[in-house]
C-alpha positions as CSV (number, residue, x, y, z in Angstrom):
1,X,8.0,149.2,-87.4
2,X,8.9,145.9,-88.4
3,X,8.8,143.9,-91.6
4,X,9.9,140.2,-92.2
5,X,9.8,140.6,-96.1
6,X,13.3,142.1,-97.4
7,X,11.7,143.4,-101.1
8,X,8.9,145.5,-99.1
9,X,10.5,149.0,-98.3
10,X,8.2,151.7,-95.8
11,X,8.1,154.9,-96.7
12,X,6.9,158.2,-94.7
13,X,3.4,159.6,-96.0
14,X,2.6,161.8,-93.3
15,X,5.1,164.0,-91.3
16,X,3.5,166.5,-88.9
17,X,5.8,168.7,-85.9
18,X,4.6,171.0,-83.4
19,X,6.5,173.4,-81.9
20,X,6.4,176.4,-79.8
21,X,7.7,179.0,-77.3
22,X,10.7,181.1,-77.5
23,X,9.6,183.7,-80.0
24,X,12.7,182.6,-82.6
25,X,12.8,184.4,-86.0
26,X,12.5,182.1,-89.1
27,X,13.2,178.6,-87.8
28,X,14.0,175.8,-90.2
29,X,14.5,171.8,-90.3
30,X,16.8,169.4,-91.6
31,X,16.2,166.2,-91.6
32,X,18.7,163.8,-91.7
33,X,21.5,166.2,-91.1
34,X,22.2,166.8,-94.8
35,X,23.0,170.4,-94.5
36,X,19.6,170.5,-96.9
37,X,16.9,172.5,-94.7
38,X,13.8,171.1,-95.9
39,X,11.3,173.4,-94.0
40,X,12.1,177.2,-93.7
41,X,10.0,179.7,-92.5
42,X,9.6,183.2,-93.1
43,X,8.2,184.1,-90.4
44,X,9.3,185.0,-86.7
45,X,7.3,183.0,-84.5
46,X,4.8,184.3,-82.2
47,X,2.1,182.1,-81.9
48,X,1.2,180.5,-79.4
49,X,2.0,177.1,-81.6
50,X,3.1,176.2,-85.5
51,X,2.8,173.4,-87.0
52,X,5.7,171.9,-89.3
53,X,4.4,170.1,-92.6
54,X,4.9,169.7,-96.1
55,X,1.1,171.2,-96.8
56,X,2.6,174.4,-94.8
57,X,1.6,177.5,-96.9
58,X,4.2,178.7,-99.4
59,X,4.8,182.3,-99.1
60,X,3.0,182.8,-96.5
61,X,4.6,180.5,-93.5
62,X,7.3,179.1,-95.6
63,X,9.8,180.4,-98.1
64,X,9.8,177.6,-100.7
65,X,7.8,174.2,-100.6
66,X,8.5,172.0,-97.8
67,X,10.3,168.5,-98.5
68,X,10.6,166.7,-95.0
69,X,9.0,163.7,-96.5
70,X,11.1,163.0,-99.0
71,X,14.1,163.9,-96.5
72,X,12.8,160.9,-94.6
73,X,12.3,158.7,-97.0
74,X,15.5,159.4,-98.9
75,X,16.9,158.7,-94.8
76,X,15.4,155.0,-94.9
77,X,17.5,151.7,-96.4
78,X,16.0,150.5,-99.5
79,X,14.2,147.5,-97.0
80,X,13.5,150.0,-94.0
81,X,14.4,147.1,-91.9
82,X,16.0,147.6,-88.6
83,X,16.2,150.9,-86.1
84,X,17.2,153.9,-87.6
85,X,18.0,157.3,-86.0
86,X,17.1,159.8,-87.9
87,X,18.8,163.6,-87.0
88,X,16.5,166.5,-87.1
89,X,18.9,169.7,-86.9
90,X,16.9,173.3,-85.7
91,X,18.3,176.7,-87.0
92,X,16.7,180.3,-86.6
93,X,18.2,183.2,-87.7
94,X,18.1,184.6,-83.9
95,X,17.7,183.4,-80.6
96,X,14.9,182.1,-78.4
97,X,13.6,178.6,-77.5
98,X,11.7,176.0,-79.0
99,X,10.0,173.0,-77.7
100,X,9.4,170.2,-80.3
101,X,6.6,168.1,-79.7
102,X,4.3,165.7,-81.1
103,X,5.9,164.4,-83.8
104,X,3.5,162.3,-86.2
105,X,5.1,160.1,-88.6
106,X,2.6,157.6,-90.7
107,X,4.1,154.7,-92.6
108,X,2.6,153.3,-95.3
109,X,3.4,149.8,-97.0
């Protein structure tokens, strides 16, 4: 995304991430590498597919309410001008595989 005014800052809205495969037991996220898991799920994972999101169901998919928006936001300068890498660290509490895909970020203005 690109912005020529300096005083306009983006900010993430939307943040959806599909995973799948490898039959893990409770998976979680950190975005931006904080140490900060801002998606953790209590649940070992075999469906065929699970979705990552902030509207994911407390209690029932996740352990406490998700925060991966305001990870990212938090991530991006105050401007949000430039390229920016932003880390997304994967943990489970045994082994397995899991393919990330479809990652859906939405920008607002």
């Amino acid at each position: 995304m690109i912005i020529n005014d300096i005083f306009v800052t983006p900010t993430i809205e939307s943040f959806i991430l599909w995973y799948e495969e490898g039959y893990p037991d409770r998976p979680m996220l950190d975005i931006g590498g904080d140490g900060v898991y801002d998606w953790e799920a209590m649940i070992f994972l075999n469906e065929s597919a699970v979705v990552a999101t902030d509207d994911s169901q407390v209690g029932v998919i996740v352990k406490k309410a998700p925060t991966m928006i305001d990870a990212f936001n938090d991530y991006i300068p105050e401007n949000g001008e430039g390229m920016l890498e932003i880390p997304i660290e994967i943990k489970a509490a045994s082994s397995g595989r899991i393919r990330v895909l479809n990652i859906d970020v939405i920008y607002v203005m």
